[in-house]
N, CA, C and O atoms as a Tripos MOL2 file, in Angstrom:
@<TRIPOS>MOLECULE
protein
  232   231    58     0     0
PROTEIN
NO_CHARGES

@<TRIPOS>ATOM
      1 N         119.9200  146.2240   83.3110 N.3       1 UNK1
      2 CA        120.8950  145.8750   84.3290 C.3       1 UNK1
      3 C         121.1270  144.3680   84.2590 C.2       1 UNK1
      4 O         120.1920  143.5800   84.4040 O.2       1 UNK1
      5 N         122.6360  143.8940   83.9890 N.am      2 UNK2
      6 CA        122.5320  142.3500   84.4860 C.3       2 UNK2
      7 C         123.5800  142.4770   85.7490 C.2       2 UNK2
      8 O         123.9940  143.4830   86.3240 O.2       2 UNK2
      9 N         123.7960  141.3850   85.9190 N.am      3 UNK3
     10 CA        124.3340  140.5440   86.5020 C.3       3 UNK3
     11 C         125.3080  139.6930   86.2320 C.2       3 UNK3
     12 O         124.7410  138.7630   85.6600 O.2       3 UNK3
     13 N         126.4710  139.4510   86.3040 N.am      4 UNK4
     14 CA        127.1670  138.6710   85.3350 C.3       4 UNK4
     15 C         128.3560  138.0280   86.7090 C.2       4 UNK4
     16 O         128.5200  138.6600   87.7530 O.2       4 UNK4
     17 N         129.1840  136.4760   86.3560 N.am      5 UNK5
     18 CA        129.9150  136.1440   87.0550 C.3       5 UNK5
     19 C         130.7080  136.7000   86.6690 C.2       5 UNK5
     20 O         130.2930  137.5370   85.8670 O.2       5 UNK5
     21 N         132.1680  136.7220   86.8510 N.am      6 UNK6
     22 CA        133.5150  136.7210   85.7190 C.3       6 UNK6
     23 C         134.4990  135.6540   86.4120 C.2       6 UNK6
     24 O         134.2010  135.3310   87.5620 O.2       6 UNK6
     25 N         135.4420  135.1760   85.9340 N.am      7 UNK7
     26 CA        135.8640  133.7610   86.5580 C.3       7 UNK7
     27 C         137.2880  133.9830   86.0590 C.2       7 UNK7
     28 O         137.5130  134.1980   84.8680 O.2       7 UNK7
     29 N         138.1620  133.9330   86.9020 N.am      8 UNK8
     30 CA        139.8450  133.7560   86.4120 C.3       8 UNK8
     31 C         140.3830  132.3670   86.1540 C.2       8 UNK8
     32 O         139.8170  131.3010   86.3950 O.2       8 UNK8
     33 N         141.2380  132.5090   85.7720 N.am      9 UNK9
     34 CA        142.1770  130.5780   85.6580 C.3       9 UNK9
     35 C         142.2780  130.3750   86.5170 C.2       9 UNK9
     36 O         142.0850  129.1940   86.8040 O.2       9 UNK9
     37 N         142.6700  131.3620   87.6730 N.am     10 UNK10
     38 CA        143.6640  130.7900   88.8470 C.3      10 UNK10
     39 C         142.7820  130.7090   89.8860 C.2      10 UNK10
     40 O         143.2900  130.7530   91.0060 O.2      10 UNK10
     41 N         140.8000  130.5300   89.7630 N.am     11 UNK11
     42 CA        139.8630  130.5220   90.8520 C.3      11 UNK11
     43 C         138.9620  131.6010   91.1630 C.2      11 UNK11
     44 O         137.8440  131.4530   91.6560 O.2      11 UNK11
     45 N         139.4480  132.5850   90.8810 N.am     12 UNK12
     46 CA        138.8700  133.3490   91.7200 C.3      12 UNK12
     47 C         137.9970  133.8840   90.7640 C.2      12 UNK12
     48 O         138.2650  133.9800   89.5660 O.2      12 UNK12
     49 N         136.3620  134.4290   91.5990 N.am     13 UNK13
     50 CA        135.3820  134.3450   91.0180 C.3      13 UNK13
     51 C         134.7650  135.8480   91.2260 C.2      13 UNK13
     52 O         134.8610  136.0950   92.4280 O.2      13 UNK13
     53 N         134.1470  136.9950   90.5060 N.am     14 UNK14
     54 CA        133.5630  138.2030   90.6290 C.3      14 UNK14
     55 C         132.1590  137.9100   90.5360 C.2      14 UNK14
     56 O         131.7540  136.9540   89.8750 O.2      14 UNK14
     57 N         131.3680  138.7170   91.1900 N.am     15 UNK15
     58 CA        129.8000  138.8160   90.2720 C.3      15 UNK15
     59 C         130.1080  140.5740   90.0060 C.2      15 UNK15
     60 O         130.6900  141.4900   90.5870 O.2      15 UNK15
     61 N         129.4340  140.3920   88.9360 N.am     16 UNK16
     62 CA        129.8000  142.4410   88.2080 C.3      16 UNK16
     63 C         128.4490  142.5850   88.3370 C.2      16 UNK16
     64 O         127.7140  141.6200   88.5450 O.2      16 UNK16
     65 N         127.9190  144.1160   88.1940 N.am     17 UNK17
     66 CA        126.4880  144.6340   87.7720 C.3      17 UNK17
     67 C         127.0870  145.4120   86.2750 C.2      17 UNK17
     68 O         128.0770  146.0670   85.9520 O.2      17 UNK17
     69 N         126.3100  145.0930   85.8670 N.am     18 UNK18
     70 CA        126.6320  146.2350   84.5560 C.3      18 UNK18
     71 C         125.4270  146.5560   84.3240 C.2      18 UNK18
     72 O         124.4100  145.8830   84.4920 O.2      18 UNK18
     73 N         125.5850  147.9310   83.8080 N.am     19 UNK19
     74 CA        124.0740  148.6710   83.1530 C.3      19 UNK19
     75 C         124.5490  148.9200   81.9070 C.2      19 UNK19
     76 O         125.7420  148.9480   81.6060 O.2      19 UNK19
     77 N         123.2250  149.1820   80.8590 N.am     20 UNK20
     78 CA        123.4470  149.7050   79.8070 C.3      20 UNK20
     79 C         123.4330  151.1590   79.8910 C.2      20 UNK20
     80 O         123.3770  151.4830   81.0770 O.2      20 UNK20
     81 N         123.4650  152.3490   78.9720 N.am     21 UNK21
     82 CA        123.4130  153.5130   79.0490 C.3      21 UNK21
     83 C         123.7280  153.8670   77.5880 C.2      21 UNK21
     84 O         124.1920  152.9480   76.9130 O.2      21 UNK21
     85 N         123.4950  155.3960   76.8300 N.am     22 UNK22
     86 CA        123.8850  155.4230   75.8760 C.3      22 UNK22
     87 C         125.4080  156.5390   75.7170 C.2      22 UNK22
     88 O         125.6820  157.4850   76.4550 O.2      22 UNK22
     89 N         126.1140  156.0920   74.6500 N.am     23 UNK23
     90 CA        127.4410  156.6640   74.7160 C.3      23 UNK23
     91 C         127.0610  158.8100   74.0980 C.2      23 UNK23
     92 O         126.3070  159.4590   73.3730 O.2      23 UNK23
     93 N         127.8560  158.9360   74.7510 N.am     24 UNK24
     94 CA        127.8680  160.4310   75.0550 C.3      24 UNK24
     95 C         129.0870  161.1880   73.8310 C.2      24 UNK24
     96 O         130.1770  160.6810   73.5680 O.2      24 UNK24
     97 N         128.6010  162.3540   73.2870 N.am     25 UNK25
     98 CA        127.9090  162.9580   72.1820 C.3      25 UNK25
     99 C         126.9640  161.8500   71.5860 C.2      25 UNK25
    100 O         127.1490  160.6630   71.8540 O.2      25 UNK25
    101 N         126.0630  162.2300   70.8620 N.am     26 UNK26
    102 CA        125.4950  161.5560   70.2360 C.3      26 UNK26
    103 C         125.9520  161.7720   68.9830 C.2      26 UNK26
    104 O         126.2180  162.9050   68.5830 O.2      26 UNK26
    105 N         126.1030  160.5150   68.1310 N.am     27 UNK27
    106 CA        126.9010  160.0330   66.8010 C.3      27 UNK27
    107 C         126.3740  159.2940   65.9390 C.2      27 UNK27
    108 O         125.4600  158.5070   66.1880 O.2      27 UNK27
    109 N         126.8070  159.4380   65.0110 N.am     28 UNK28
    110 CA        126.2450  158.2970   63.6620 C.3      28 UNK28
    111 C         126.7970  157.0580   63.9310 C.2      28 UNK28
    112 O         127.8190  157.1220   64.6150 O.2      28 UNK28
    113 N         126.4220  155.8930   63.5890 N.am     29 UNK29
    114 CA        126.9390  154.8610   63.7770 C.3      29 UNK29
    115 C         127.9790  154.5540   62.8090 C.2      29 UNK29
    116 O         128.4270  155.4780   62.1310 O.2      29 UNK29
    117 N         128.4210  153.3630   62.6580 N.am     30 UNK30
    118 CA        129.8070  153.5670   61.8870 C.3      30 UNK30
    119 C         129.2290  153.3700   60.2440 C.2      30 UNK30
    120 O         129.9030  153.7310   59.2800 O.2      30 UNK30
    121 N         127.9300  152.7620   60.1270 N.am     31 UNK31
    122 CA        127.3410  152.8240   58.9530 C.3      31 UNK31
    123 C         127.1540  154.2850   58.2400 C.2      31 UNK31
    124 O         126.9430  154.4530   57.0380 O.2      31 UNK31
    125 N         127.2680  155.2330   59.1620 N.am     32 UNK32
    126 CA        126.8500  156.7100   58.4740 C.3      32 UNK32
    127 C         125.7630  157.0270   58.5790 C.2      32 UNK32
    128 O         125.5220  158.0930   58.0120 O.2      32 UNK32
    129 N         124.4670  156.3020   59.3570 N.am     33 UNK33
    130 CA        123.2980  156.6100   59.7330 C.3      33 UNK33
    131 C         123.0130  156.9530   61.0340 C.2      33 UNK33
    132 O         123.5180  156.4200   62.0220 O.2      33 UNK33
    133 N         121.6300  158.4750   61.0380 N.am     34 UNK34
    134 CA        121.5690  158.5190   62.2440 C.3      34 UNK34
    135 C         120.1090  158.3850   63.1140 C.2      34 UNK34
    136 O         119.5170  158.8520   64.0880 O.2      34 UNK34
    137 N         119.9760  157.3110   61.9270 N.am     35 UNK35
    138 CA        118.2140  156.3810   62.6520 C.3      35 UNK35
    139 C         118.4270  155.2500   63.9800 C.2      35 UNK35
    140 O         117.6260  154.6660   64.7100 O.2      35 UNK35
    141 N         120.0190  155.2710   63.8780 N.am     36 UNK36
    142 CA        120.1780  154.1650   65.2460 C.3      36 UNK36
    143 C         120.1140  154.7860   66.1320 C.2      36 UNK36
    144 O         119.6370  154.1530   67.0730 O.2      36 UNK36
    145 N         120.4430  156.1110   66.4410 N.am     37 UNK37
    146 CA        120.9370  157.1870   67.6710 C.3      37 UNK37
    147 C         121.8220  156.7520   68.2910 C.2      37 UNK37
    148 O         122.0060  155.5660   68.0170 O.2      37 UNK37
    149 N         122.6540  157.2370   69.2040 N.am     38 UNK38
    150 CA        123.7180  157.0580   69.5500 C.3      38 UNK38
    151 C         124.1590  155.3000   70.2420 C.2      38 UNK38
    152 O         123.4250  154.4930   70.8120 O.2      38 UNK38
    153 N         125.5520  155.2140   69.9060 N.am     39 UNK39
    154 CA        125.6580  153.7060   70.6050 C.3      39 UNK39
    155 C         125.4380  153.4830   71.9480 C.2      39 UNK39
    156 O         125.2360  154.2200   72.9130 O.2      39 UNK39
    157 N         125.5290  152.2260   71.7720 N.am     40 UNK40
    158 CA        125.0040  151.5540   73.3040 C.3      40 UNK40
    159 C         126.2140  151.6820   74.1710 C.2      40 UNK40
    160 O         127.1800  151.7830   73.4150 O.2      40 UNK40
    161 N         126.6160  151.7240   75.4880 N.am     41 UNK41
    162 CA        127.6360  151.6850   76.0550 C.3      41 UNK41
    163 C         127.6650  151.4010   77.3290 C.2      41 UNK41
    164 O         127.4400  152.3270   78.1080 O.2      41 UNK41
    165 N         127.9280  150.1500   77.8260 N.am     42 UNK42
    166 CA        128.6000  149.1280   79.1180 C.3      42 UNK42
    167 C         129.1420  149.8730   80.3910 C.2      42 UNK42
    168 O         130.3240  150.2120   80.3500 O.2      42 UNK42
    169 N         128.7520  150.0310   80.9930 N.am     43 UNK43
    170 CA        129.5090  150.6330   82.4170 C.3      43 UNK43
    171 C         129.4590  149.5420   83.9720 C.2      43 UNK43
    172 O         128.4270  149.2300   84.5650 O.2      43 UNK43
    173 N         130.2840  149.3020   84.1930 N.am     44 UNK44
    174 CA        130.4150  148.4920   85.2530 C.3      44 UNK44
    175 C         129.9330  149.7780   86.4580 C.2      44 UNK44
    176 O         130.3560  150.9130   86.6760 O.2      44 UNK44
    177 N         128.7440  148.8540   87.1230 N.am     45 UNK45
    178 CA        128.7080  149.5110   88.6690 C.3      45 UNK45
    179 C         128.8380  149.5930   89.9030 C.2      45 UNK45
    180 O         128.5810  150.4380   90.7600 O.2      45 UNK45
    181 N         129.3630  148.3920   89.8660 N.am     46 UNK46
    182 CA        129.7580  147.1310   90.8240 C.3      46 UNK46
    183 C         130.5800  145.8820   90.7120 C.2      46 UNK46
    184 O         130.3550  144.9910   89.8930 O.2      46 UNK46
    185 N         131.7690  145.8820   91.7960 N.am     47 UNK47
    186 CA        131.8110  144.7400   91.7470 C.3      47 UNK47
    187 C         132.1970  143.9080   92.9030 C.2      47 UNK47
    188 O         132.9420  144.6050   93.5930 O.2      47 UNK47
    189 N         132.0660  142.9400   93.3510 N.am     48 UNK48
    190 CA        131.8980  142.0200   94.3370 C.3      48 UNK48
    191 C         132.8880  140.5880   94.0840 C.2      48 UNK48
    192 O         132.7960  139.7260   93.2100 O.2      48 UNK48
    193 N         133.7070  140.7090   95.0530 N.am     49 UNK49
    194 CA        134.5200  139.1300   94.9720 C.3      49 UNK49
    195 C         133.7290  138.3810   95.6670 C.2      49 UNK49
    196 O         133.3520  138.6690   96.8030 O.2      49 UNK49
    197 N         133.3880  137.2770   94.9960 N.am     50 UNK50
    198 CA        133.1790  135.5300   95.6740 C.3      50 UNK50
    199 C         134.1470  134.9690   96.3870 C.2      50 UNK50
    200 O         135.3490  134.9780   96.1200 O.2      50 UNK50
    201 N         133.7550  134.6080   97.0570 N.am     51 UNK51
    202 CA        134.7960  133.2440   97.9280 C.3      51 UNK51
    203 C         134.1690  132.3540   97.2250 C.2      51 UNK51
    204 O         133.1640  132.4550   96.5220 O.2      51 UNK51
    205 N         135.2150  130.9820   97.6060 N.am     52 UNK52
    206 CA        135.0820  129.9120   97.6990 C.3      52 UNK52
    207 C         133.9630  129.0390   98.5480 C.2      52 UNK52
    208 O         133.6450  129.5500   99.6220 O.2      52 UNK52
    209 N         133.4970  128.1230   98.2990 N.am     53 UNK53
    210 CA        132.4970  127.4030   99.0870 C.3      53 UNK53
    211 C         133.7210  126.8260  100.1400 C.2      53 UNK53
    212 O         134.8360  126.4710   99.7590 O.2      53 UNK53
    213 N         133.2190  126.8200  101.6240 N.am     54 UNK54
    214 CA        133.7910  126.3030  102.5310 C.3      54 UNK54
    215 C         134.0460  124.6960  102.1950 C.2      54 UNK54
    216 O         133.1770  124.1450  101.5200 O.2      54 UNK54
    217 N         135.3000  123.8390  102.6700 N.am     55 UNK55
    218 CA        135.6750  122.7060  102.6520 C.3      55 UNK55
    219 C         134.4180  121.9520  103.7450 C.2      55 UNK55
    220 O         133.8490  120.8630  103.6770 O.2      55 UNK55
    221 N         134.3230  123.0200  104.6760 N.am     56 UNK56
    222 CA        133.1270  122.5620  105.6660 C.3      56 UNK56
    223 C         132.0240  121.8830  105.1120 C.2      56 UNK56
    224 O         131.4510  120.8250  105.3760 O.2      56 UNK56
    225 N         131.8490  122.9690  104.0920 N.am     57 UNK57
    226 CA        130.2750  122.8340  103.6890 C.3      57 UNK57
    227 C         130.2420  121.5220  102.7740 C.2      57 UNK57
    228 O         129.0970  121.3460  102.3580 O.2      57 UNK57
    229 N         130.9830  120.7160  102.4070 N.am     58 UNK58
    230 CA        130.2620  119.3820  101.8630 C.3      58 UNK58
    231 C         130.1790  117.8860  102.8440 C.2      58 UNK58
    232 O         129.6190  116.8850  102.3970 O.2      58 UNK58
@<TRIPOS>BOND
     1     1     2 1
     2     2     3 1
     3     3     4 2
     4     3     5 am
     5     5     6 1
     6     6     7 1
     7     7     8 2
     8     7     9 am
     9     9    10 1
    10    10    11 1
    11    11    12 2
    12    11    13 am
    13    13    14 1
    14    14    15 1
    15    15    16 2
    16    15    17 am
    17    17    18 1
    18    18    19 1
    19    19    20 2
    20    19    21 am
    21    21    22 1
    22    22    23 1
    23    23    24 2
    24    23    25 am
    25    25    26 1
    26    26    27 1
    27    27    28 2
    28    27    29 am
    29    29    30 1
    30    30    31 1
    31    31    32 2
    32    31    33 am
    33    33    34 1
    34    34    35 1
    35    35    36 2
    36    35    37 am
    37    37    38 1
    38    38    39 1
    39    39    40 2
    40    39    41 am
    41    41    42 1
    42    42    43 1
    43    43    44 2
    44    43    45 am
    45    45    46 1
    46    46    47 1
    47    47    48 2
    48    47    49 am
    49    49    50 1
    50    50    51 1
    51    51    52 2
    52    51    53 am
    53    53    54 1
    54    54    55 1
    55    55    56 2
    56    55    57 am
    57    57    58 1
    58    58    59 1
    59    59    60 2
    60    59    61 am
    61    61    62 1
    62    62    63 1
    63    63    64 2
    64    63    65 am
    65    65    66 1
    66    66    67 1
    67    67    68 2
    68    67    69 am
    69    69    70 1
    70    70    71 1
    71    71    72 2
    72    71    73 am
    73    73    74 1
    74    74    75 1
    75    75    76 2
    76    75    77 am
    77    77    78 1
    78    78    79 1
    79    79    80 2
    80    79    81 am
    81    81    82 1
    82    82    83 1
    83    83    84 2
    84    83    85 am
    85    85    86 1
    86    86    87 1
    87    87    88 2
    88    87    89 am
    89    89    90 1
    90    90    91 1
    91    91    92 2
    92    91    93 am
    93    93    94 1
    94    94    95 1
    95    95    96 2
    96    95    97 am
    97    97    98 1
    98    98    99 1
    99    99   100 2
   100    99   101 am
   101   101   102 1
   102   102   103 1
   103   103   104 2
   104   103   105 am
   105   105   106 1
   106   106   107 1
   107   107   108 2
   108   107   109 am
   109   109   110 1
   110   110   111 1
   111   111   112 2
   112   111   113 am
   113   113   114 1
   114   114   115 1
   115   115   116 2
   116   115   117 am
   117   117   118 1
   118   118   119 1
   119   119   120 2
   120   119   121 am
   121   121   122 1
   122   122   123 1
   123   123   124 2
   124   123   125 am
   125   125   126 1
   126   126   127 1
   127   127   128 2
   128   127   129 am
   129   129   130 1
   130   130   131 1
   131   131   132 2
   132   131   133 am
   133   133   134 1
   134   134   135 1
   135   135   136 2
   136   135   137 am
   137   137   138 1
   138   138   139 1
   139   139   140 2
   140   139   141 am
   141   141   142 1
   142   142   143 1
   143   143   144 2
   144   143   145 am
   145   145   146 1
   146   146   147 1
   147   147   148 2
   148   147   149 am
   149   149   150 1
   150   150   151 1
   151   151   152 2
   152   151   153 am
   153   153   154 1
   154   154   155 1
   155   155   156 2
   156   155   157 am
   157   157   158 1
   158   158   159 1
   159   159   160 2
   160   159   161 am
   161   161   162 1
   162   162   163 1
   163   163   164 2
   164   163   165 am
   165   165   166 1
   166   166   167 1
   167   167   168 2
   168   167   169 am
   169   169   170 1
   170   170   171 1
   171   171   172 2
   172   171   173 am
   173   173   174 1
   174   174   175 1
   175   175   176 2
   176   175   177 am
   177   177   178 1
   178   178   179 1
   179   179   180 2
   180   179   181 am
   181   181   182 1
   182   182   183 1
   183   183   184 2
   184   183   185 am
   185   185   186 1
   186   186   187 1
   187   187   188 2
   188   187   189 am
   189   189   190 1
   190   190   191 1
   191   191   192 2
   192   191   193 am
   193   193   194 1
   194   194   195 1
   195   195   196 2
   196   195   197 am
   197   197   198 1
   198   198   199 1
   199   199   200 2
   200   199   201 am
   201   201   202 1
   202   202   203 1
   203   203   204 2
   204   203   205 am
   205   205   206 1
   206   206   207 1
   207   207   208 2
   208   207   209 am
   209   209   210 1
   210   210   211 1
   211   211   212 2
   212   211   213 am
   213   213   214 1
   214   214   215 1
   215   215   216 2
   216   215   217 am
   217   217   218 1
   218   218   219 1
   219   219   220 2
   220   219   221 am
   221   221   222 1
   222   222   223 1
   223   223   224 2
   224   223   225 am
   225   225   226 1
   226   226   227 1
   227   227   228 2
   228   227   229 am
   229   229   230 1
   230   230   231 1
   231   231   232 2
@<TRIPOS>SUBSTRUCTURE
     1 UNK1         2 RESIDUE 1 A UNK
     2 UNK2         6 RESIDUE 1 A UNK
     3 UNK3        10 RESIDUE 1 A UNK
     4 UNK4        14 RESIDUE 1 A UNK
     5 UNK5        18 RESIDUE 1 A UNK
     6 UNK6        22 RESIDUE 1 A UNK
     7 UNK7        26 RESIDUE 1 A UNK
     8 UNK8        30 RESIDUE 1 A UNK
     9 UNK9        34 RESIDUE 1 A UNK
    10 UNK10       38 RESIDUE 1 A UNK
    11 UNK11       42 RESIDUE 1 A UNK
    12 UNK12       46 RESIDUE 1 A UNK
    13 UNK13       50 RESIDUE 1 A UNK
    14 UNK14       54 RESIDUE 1 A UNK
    15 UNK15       58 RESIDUE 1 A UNK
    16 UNK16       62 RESIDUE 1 A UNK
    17 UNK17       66 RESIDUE 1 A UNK
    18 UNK18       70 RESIDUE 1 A UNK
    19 UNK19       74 RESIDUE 1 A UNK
    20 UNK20       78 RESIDUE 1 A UNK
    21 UNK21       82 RESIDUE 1 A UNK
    22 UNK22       86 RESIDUE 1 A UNK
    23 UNK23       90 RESIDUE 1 A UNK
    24 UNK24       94 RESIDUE 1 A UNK
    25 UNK25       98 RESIDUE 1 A UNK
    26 UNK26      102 RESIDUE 1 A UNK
    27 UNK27      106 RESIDUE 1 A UNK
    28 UNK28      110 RESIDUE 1 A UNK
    29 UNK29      114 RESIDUE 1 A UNK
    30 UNK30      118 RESIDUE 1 A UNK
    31 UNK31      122 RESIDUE 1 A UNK
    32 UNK32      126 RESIDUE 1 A UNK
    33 UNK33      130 RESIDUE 1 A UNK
    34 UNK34      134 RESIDUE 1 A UNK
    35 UNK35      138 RESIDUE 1 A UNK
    36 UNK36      142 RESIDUE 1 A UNK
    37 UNK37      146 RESIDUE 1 A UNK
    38 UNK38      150 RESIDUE 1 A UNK
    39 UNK39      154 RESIDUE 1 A UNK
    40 UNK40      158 RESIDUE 1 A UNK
    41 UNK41      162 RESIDUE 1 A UNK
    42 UNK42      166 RESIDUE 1 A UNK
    43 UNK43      170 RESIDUE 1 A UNK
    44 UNK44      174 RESIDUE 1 A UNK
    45 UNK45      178 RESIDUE 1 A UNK
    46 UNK46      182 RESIDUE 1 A UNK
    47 UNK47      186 RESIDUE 1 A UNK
    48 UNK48      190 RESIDUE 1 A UNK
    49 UNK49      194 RESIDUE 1 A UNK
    50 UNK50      198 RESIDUE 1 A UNK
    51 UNK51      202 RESIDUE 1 A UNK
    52 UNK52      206 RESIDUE 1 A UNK
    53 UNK53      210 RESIDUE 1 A UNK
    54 UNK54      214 RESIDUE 1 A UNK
    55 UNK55      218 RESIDUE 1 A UNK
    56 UNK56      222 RESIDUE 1 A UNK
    57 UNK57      226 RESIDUE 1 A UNK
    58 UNK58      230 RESIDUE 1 A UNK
């Protein structure tokens, strides 16, 4: 599981969760071998907008 920010041009800021998991059928990799077992695969489980730090707060 991480944790990750993500950040736009225009400010605005996410924190994501992503987990790993493995991708579904199980497949050869693109090498043609099947000692890797199936690929790895990214799923977002969350996500959360940031605000801005208040003008207050400095």
């Amino acid at each position: 599981r991480w944790e990750v920010t993500v950040a736009h041009v225009d400010g605005r800021h996410w924190r994501v969760v992503v987990v790993q998991g493995a991708s579904l059928p199980p497949r050869a990799e693109s090498c043609g071998t099947s000692v890797l077992g199936s690929p790895a695969r990214m799923d977002v489980v969350a996500v959360r907008e940031l605000t801005p730090p208040s003008a207050l707060a400095s």
